[in-house]
N, CA, C and O atoms as a GROMACS GRO file, in nm:
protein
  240
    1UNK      N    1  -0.944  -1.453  -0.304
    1UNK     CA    2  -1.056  -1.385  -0.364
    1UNK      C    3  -1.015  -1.240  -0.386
    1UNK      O    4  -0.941  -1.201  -0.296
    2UNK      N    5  -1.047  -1.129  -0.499
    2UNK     CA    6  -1.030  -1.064  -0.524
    2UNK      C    7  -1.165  -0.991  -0.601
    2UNK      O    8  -1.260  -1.057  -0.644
    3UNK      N    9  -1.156  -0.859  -0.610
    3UNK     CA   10  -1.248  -0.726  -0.665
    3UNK      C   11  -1.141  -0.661  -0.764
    3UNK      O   12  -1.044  -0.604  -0.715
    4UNK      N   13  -1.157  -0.670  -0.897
    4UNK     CA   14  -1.102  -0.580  -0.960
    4UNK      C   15  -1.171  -0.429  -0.970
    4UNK      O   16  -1.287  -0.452  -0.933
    5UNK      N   17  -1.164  -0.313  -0.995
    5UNK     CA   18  -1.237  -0.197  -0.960
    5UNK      C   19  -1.133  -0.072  -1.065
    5UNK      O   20  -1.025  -0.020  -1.034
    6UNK      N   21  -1.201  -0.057  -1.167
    6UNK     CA   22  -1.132   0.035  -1.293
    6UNK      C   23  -1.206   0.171  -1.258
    6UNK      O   24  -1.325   0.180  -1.228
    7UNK      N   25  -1.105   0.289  -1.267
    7UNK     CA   26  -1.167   0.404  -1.283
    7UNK      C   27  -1.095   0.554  -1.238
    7UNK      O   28  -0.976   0.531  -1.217
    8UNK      N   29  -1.116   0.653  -1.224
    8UNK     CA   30  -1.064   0.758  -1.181
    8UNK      C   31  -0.970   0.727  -1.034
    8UNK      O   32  -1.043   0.679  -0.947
    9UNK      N   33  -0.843   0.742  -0.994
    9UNK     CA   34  -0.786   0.708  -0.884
    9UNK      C   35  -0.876   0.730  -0.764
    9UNK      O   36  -0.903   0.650  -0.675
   10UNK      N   37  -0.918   0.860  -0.783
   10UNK     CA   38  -0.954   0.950  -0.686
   10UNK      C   39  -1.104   0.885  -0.611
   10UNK      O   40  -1.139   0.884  -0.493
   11UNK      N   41  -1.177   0.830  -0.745
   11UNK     CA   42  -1.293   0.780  -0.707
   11UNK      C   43  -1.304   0.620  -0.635
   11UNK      O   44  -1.358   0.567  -0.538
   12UNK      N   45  -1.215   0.582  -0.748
   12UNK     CA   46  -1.151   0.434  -0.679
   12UNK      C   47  -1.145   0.421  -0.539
   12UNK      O   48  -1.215   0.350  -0.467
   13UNK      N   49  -1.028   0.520  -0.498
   13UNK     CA   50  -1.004   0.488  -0.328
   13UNK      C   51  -1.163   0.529  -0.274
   13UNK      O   52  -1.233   0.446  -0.217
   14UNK      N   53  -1.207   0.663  -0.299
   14UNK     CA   54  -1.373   0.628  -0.217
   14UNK      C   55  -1.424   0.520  -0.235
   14UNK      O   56  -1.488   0.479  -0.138
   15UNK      N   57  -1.422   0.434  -0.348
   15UNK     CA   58  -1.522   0.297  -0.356
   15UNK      C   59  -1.453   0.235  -0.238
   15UNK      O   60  -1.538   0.171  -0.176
   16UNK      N   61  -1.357   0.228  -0.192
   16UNK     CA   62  -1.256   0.122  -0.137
   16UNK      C   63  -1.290   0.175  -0.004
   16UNK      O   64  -1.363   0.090   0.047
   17UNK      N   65  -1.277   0.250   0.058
   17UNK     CA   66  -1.295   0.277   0.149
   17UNK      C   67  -1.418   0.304   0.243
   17UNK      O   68  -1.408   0.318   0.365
   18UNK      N   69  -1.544   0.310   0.166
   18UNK     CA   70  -1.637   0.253   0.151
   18UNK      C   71  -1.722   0.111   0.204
   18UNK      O   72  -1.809   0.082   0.286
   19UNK      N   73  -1.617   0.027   0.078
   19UNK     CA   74  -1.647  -0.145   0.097
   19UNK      C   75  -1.574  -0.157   0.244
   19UNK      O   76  -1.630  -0.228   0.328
   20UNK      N   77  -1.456  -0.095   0.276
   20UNK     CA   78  -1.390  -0.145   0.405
   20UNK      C   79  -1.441  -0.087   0.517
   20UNK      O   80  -1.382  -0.109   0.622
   21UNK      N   81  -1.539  -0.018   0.517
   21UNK     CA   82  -1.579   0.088   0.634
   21UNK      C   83  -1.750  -0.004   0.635
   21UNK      O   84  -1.816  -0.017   0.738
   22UNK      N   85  -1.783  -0.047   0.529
   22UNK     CA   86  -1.875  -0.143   0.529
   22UNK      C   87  -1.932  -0.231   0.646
   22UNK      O   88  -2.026  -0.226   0.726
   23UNK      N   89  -1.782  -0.350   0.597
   23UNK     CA   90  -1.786  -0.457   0.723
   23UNK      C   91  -1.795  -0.445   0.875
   23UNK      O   92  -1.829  -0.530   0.958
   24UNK      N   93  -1.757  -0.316   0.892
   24UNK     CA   94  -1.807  -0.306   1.035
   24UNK      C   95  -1.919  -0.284   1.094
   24UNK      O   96  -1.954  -0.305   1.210
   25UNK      N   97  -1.990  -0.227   0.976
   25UNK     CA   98  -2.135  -0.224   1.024
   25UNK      C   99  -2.235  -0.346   1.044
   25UNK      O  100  -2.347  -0.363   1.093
   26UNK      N  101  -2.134  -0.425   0.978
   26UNK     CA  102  -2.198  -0.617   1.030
   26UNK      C  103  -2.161  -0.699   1.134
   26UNK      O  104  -2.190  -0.816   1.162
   27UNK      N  105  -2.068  -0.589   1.206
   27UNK     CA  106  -2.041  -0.648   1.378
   27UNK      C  107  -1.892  -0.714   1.323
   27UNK      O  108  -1.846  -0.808   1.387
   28UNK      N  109  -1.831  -0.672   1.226
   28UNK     CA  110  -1.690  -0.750   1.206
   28UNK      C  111  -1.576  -0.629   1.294
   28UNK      O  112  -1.570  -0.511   1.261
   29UNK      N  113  -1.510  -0.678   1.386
   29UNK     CA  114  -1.404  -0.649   1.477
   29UNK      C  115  -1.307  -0.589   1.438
   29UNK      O  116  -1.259  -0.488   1.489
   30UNK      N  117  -1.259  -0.668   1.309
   30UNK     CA  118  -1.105  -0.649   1.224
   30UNK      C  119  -1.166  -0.705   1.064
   30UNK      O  120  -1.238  -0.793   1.017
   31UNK      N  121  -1.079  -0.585   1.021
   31UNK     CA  122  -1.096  -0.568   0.874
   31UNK      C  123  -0.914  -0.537   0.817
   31UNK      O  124  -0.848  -0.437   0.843
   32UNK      N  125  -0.875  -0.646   0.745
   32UNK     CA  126  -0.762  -0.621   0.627
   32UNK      C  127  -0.768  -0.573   0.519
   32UNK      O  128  -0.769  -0.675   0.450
   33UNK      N  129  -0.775  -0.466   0.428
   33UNK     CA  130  -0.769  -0.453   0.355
   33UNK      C  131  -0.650  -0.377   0.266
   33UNK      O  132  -0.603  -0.263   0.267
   34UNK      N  133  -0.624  -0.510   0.181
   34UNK     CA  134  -0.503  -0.481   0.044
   34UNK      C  135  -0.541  -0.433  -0.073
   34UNK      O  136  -0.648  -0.466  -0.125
   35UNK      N  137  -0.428  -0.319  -0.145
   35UNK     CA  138  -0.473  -0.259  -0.269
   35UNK      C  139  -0.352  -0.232  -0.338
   35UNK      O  140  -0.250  -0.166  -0.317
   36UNK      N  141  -0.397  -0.304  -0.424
   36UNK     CA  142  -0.224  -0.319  -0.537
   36UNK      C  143  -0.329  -0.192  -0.640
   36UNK      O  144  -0.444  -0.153  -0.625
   37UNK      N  145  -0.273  -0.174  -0.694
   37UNK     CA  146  -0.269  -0.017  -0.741
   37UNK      C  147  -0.176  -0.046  -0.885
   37UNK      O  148  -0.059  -0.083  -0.874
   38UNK      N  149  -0.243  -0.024  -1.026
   38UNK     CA  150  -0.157  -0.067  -1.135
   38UNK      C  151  -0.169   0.096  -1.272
   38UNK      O  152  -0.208   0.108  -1.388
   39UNK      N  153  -0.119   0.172  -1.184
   39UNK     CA  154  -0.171   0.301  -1.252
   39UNK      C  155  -0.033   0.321  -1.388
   39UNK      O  156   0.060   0.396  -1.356
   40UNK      N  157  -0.029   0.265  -1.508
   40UNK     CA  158   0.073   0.323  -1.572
   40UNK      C  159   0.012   0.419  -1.702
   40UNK      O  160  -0.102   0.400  -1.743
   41UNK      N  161   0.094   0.518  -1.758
   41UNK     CA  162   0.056   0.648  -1.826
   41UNK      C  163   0.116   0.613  -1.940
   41UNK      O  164   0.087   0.692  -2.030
   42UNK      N  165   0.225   0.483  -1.992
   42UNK     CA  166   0.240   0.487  -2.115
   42UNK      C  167   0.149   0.428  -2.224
   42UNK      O  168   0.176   0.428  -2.344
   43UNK      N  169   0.087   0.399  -2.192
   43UNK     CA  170  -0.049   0.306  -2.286
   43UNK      C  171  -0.165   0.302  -2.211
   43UNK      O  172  -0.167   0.370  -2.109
   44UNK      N  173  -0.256   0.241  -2.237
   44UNK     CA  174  -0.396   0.225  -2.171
   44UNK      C  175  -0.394   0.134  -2.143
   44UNK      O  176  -0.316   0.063  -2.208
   45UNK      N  177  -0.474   0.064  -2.027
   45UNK     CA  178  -0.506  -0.064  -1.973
   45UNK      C  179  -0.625  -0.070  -1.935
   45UNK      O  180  -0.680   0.033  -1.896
   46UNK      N  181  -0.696  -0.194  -1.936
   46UNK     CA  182  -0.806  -0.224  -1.866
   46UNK      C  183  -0.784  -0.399  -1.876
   46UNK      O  184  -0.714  -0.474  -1.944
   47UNK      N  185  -0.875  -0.414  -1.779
   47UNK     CA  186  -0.905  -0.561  -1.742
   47UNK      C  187  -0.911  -0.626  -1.892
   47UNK      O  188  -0.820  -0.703  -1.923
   48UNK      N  189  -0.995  -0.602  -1.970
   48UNK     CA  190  -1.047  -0.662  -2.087
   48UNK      C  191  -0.894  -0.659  -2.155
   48UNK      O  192  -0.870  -0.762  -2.218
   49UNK      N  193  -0.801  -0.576  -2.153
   49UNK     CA  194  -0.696  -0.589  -2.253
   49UNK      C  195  -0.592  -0.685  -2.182
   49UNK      O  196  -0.537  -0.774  -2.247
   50UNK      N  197  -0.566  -0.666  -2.043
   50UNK     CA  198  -0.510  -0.825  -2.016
   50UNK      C  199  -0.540  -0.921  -2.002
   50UNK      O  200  -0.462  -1.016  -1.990
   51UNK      N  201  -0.697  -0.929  -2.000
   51UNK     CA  202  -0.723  -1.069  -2.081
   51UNK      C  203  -0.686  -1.092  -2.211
   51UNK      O  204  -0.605  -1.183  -2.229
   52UNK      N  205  -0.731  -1.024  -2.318
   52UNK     CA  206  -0.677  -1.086  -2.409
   52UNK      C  207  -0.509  -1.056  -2.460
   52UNK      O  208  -0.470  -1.074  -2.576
   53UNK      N  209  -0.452  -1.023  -2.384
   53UNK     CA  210  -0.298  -1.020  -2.375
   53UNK      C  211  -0.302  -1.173  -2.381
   53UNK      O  212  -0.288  -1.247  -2.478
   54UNK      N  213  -0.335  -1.213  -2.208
   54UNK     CA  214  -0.305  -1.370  -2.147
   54UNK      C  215  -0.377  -1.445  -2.306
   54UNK      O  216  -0.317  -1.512  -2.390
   55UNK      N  217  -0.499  -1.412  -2.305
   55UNK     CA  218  -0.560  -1.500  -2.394
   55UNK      C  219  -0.438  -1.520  -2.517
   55UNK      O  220  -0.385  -1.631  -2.522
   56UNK      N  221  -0.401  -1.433  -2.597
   56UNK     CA  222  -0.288  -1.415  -2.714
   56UNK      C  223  -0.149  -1.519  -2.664
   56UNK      O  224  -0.106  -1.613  -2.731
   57UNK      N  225  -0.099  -1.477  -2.540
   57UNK     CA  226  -0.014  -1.565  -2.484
   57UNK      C  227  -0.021  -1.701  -2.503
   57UNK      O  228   0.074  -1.775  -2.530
   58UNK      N  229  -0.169  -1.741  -2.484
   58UNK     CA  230  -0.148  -1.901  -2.441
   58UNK      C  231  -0.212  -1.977  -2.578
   58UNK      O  232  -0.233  -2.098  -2.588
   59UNK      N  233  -0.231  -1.901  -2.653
   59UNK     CA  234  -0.249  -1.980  -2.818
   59UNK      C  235  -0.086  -1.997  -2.828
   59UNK      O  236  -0.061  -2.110  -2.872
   60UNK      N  237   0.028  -1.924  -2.804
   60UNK     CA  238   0.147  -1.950  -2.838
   60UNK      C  239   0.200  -2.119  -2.774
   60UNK      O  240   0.313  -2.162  -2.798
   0.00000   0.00000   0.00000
């Protein structure tokens, strides 16, 4: 299961840290939390454009 989460770096990690500081307030003990991080500056990205990347892909 996964959360995708688009936006300013800076604000990003507060959302994140946040959701993970969360679960403890529901009596959870241990909390994992992973963050792949896909920050590149030569083009733009968003969710919606690798979908239809994949989408373009698989008509081939």
């Amino acid at each position: 299961m996964g959360t995708i989460i688009e936006g300013d770096l800076e604000e990003v990690l507060r959302v994140v840290k946040k959701m993970h500081q969360s679960t403890f307030g529901e009596g959870v003990a241990r909390v994992v939390t992973t963050i792949k991080i896909d920050d590149r500056r030569d083009k733009p990205l968003s969710p919606s454009g690798k979908i239809e990347s994949l989408l373009k892909e698989l008509e081939h």
